[in-house]
C-alpha positions in Angstrom: 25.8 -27.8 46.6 23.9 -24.9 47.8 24.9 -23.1 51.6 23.3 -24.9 54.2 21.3 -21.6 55.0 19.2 -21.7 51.5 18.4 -25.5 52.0 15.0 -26.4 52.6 13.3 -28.9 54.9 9.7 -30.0 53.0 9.5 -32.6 56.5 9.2 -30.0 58.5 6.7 -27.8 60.1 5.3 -26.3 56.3 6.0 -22.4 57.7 10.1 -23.6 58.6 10.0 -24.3 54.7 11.6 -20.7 54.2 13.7 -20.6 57.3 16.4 -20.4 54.9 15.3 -16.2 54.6 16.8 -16.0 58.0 20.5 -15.8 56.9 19.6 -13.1 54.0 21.8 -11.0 56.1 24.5 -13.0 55.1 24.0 -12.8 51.4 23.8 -8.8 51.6 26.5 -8.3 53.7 28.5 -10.5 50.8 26.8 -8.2 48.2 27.6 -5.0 49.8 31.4 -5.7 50.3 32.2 -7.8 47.1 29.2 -8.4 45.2 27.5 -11.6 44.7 27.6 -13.7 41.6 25.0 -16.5 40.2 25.7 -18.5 37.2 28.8 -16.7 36.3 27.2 -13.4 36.3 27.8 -10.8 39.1 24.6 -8.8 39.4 26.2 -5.9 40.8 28.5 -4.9 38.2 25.1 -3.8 36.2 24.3 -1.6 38.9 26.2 1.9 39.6 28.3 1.9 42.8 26.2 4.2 44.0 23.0 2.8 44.1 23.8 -0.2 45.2 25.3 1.4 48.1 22.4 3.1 49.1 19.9 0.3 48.4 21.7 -1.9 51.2 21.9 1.0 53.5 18.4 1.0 53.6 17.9 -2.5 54.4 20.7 -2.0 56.9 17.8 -0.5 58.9 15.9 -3.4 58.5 19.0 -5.5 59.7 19.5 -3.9 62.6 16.1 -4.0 64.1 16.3 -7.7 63.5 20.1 -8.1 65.1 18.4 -5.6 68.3 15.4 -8.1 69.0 17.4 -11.4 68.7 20.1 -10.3 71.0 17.3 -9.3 73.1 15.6 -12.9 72.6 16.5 -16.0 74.9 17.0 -18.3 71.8 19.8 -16.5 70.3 19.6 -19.2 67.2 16.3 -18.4 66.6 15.3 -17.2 63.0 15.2 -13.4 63.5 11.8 -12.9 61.6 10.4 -15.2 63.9 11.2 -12.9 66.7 10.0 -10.3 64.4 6.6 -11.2 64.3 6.6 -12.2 68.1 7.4 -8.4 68.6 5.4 -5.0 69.5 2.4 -4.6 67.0 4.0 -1.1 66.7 8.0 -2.3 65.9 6.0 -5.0 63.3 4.4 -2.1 61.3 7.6 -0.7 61.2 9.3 -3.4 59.9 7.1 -4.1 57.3 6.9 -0.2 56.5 10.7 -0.4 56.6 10.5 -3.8 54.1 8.0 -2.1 51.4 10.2 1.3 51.1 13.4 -0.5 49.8 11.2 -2.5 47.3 9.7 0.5 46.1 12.8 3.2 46.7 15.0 0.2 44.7 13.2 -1.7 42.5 14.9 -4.9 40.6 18.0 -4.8 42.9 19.4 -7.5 45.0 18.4 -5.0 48.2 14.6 -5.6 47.3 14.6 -8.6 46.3 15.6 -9.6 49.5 13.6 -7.0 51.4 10.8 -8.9 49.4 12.0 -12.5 50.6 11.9 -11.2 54.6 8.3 -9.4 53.9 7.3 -12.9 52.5 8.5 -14.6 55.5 6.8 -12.2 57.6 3.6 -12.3 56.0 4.2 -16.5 56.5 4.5 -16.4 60.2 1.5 -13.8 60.5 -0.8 -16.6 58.3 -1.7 -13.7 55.7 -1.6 -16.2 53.0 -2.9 -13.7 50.6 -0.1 -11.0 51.4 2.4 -14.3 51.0 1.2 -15.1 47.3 0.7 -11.3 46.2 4.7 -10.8 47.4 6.0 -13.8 46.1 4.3 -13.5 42.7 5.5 -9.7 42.2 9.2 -11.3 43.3 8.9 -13.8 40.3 7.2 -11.1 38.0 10.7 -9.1 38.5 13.2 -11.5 38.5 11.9 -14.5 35.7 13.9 -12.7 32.3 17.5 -12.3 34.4 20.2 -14.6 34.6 21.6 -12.6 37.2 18.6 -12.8 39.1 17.7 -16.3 38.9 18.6 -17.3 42.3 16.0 -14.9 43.7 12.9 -15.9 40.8 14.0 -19.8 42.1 13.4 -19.2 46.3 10.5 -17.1 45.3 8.9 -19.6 43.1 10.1 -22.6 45.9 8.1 -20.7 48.5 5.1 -19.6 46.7 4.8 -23.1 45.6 5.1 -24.3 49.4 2.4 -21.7 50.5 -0.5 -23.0 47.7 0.3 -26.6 48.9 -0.4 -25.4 52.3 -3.3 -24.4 50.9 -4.4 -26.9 49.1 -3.7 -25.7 45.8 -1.7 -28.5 44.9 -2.4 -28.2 41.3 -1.2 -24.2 41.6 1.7 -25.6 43.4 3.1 -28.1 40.4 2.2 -25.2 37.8 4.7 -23.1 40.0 7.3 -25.5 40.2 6.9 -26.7 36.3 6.7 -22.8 35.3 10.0 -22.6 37.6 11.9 -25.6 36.0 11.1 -24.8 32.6 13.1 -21.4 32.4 16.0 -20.7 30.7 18.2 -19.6 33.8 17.2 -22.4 36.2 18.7 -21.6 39.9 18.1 -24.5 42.8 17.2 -27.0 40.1 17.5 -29.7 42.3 15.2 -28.5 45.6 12.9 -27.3 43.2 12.9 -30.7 41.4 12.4 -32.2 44.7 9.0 -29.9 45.5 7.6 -31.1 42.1 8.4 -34.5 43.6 6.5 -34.6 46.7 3.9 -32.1 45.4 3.0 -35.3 42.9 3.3 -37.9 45.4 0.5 -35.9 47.2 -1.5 -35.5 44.3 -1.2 -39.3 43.7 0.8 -39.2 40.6 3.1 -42.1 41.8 4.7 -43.2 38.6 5.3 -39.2 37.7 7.2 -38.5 41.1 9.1 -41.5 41.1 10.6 -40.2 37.5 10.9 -37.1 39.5 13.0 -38.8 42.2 14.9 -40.7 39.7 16.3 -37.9 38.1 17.4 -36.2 40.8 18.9 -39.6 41.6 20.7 -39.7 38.3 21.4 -36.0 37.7 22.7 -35.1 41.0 24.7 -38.7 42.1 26.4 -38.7 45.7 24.5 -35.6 47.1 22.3 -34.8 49.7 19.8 -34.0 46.9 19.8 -37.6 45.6 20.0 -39.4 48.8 16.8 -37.4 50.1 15.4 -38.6 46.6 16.0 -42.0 47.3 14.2 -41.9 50.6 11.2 -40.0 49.8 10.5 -42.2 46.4 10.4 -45.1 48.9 7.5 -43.3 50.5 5.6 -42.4 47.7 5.7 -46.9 47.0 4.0 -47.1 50.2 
């Protein structure tokens, strides 16, 4: 099962459907120290020590305007991006300045990838829907041909999906998610199997998301995954 800080809640308000960016701290403090590893693979050891380094000490800036605001913030739980965009016009620009430099001083490392994932949440909260897709789709562009980076092409392609639904590209949405499911390094198979789900069951392809559901049923037995399949296919009956 996946940390409860990358699940995502489809129930919920659509723009909470990425609150799961809030704990990226916590995946690059694990990747500075000891290096984080997806199918097997750790992505680090591809990188020199070097870089790497110095790729997370310049979203360490980013980090630490985050962890100032929220201690500052009266909801200390709150997701820090959140607080983020609720800031000075002038601390957003720099944040968003800060964002952009480690994608382009670092490209394809973990450090911008997930300087790409906060600049996508951002971008969410603000409503620039066309900022959101542009960041998402350059995320997947980078990340779709590596194992190692499959975890990152997966929440990329789950939230770009989520955005165009909110849009009403529902048909853009299932493309996504089929696109997505259809690689040969597949990360969150299972929530991504659960967005094709509901993104059929509001297109009105009952008999297609009830397959959907079943296989998550059948694939992923005695899981949260499964049980929220077993719910939700009782809706799409309705």
């Amino acid at each position: 099962m996946l940390p409860s800080f990358l699940m995502i809640d489809h129930e919920s308000d659509p723009i909470k459907a990425e609150q799961w960016i809030m704990n990226l701290k916590i995946l690059g403090l694990l990747g500075l120290v000891g290096g984080l590893s997806w199918g097997g693979v750790t992505f680090f050891k591809k990188m020199e020590e070097k870089s790497q380094t110095k790729a997370f000490s310049q979203l360490a800036k980013v980090e630490a305007m985050e962890d100032e605001l929220l201690k500052s913030s009266e909801i200390l739980s709150k997701d820090p991006i959140e607080v983020i965009a609720e800031a000075k016009v002038e601390t957003q620009e720099q944040y968003v300045s800060e964002l952009k430099a480690v994608i382009k001083d670092h490209p394809k490392t973990s450090a911008s990838f997930m300087a790409a994932l906060r600049l996508g949440r951002y971008y969410s909260l603000k409503n620039e829907v066309e900022n959101v897709k542009t960041v998402y789709q350059a995320l997947r562009e980078q990340t779709q041909s590596s194992e190692d980076a499959s975890l990152f092409y997966a929440m990329a392609s789950e939230a770009l999906a989520v955005t165009l639904v909110n849009q009403g590209d529902l048909d853009g949405a299932l493309k996504v998610y089929d696109d997505a499911l259809g690689r040969k390094y597949t990360s969150l198979k299972p929530v991504l199997m659960l967005g094709k789900a509901r993104t059929q069951g509001a297109m009105g392809l009952k008999a297609e998301a009830t397959s959907t559901y079943d296989s998550i049923v059948k694939d992923y037995p005695s899981t949260t995954y499964s049980q929220q399949a077993q719910a939700l296919k009782v809706k799409v009956s309705l």
